[in-house]
N, C-alpha and C positions, 0 to 999 in steps of 0.2 A: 159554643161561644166561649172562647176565651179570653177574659179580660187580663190585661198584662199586670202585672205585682211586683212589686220592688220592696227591697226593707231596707232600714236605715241600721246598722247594727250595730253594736259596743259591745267590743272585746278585749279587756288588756289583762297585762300578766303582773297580776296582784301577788303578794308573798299570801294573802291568808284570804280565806275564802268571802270576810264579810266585808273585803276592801276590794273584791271583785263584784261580788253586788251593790256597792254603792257604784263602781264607777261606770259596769253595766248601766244601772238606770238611770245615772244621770248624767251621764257624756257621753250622748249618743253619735254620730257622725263621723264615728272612727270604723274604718273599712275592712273587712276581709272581702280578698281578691281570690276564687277560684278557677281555677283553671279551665279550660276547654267548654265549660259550662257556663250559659250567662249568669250573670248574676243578676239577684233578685234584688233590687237597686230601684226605685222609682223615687225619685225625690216628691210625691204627688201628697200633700197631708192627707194627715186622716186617715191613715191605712187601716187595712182590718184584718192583716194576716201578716206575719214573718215567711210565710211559704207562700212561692210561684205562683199564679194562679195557672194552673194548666190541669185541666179535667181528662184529659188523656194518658195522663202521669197519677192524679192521686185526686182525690176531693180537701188535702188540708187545708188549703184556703177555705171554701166552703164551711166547712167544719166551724174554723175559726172566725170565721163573718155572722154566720149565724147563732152560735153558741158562748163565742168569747176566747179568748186566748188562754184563761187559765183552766175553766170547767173544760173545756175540749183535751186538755191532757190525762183525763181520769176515763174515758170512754172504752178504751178497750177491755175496761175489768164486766162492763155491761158485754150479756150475749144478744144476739140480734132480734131476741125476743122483749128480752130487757129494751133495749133501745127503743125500739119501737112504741111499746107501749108508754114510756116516758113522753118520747117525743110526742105522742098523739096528747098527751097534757100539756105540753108546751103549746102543742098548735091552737089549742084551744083556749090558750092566754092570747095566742096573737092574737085570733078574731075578737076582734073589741067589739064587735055591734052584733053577736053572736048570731051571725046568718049563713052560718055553716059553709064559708070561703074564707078564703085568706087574701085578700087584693094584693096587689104591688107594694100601695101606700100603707098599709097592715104590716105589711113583711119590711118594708123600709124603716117605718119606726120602730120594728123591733131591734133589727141591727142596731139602728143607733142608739137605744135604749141599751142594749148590751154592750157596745162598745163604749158606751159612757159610763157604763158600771165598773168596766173593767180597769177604766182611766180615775177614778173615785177609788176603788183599792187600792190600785196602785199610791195613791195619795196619802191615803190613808198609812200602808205599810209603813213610807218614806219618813211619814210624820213623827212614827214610831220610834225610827232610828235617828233621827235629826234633833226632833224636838224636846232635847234632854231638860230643859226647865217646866215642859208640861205648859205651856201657855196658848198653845193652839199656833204657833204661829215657828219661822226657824228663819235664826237670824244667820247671815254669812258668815260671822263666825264660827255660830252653830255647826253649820254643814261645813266650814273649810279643816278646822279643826279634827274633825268626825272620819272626813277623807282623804287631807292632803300631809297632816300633822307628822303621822309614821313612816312616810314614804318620800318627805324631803327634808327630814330632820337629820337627827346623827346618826341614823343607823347603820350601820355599814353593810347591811344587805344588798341595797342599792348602790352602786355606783353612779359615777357623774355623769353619764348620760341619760341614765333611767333619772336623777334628780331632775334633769335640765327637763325632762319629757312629760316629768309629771308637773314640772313648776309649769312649763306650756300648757296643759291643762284644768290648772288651778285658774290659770289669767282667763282662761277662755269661759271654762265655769261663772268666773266674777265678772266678766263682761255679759254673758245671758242674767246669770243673776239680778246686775244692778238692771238690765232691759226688764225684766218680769217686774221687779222693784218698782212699782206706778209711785210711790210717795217720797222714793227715794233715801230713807231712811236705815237701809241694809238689815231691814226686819220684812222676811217674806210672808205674809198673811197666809191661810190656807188658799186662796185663789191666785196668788202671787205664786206662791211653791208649785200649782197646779199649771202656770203658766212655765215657769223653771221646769220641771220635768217634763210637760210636754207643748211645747212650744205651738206645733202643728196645730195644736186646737186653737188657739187666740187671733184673730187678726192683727192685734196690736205686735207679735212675737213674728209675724212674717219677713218682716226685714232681716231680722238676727239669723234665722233658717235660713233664709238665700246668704247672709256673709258667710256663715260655717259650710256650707255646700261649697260656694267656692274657693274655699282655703283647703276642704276634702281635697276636690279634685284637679284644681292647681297647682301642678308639680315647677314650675318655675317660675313660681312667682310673682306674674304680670296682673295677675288681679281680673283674668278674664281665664274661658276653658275654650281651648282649640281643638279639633276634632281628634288628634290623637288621646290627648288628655282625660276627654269625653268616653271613648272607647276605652283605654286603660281602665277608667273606674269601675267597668263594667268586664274585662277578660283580660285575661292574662297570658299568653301564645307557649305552646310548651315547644323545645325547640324543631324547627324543621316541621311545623304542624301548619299546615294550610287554613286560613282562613275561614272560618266557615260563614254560612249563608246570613245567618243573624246579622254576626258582625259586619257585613258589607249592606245589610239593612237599617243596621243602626248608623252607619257611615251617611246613610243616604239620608235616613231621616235627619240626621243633622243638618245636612244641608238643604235640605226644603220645608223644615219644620221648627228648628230651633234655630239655626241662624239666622233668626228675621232680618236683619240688613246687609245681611251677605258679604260679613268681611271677613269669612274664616272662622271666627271666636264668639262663643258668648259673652254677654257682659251680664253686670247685674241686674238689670233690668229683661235682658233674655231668658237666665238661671231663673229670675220671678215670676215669666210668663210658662216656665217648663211645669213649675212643682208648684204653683199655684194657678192653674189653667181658671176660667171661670165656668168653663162648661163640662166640668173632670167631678164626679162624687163618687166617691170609692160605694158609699153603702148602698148609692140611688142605680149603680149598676149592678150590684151584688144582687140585690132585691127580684132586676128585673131578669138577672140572669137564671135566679131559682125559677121563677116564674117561668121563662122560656122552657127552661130543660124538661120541665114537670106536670105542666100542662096539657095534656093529653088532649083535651077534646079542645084545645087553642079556644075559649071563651075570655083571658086574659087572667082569669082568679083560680083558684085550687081551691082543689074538696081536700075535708082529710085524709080521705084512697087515694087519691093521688099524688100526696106530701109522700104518705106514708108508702108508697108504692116507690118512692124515690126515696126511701130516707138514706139509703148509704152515703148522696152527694149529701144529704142538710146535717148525719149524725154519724155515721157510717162505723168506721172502727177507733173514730178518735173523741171521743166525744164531749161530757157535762158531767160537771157533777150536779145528777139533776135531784141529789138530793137537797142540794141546799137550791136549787133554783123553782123547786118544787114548794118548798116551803115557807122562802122568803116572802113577806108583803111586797110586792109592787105596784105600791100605791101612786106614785112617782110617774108609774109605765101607761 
């Protein structure tokens, strides 16, 4: 069972390293285009991995659905004995009602329990670097200054294209900005700032996602995506290289699945129903997909012999740092 995975990625070419992680985390929706290979692109919120899901290829989505995106980078210093036994402590945080299984809904609010820890860090970090008066809160200033100050000032490192690229950036930032901005004020609260970096979690931040999706991948303009547009965002043909089967299935899916009124293009309200589906849950398929794979005697719930019998797809070679996950309260969870 493999569920499809997309990521939204930020990548630009900073002079100094801590003006690549500001604008990593927080000007997402700028593209790398790889060649021959799809790319891992799902405009769908709420993702729970940077990598493919494809269990044929590797378990890192897994890894990172169930573990987290940042503990799952420290796992291969664990041997498969280490792993193991960690993980049989973790599984024993899942089962909440301690009846020796792990259900679907167990495993489902684990993910999202981790996936919201993960988005809480992350928060936290940003607050760190932003919030230079210590007030708990970061004003557009704060952040424009922080990120855009050295890179469209006088410096002559930049030339006037990289200025023009980063002013477009700066605008786009202050237009999500003042959106996250509920009080209007250009003081982001910690739930504000939390809406600003990750948009995909709020409902209220859904409109902004579908505009910046389609100015991604809208290469001329028109304010809708037509099938070549659509596919562009997703491969890139090297020359003389035939088609492949994907791409003539993403073709097709477009036209019976995303064009809902069949006139060629998406519009915004199309772009809305693609990457906000209402019946699409990244972590309520993640859950059932462990479930499937691991399930041995098919009764719908897992023992912990048979997590652990599986643990390369839930912990494998990428894993936790299951010291601190081991240790923390979660109280919360």
């Amino acid at each position: 069972m493999n569920c499809g995975c997309f990521r939204v990625v930020a990548s630009r070419n900073m002079r100094t390293l801590t003006a690549l992680l500001v604008v990593a985390f927080c000007t997402p929706l700028v593209v790398c285009k790889p060649a021959q290979e799809k790319k891992d692109r799902v405009h769908h919120g709420k993702d729970l991995s940077d990598h493919q899901h494809d269990d044929d290829k590797d378990f890192q989505y897994d890894h990172e659905a169930f573990l987290g995106k940042e503990e799952a980078k420290t796992f291969d210093q664990l041997t498969p004995e280490e792993s193991k036994e960690r993980l049989g402590k973790i599984v024993d945080k899942i089962d909440g009602n301690n009846d020796s299984y792990v259900t679907a809904p167990e495993l489902l609010a684990w993910i999202k329990f981790v996936h919201r820890r993960f988005v809480l860090e992350d928060v936290d970090k940003q607050l760190l670097l932003f919030d230079k008066n210590r007030d708990g809160s970061v004003s557009w200033e704060e952040y424009s200054k922080q990120t855009y100050s050295h890179l469209i000032g006088e410096d002559e490192f930049y030339d006037v294209l990289d200025k023009d690229r980063y002013r477009k950036m700066m605008k786009r930032d202050e237009r999500r900005f003042k959106v996250a901005d509920k009080d209007g004020d250009l003081i982001a609260t910690r739930d504000e700032f939390t809406a600003f970096l990750h948009p995909e979690e709020f409902d209220y931040m859904k409109d902004i996602v579908v505009t910046e999706t389609i100015e991604d991948i809208d290469k001329n303009g028109d304010a809708v995506v037509d099938v070549d547009e659509y596919i562009a965002d997703m491969y890139t043909p090297e020359t003389d290289e035939p088609e492949p089967e994907w791409v003539k299935t993403e073709r097709q899916q477009f036209r019976d699945h995303r064009d809902l009124n069949k006139d060629g293009k998406m519009d915004h309200t199309e772009i809305s129903h693609w990457i906000h589906p209402h019946d699409y849950d990244h972590a309520d398929l993640e859950a059932k997909h462990l479930i499937y794979e691991s399930d041995k005697d098919k009764d719908d719930k897992l023992t912990k012999s048979e997590i652990l019998e599986n643990w390369n797809m839930f912990v494998g070679s990428q894993a936790t740092n299951y010291g601190e996950d081991l240790t923390r309260r979660h109280d919360e969870f």
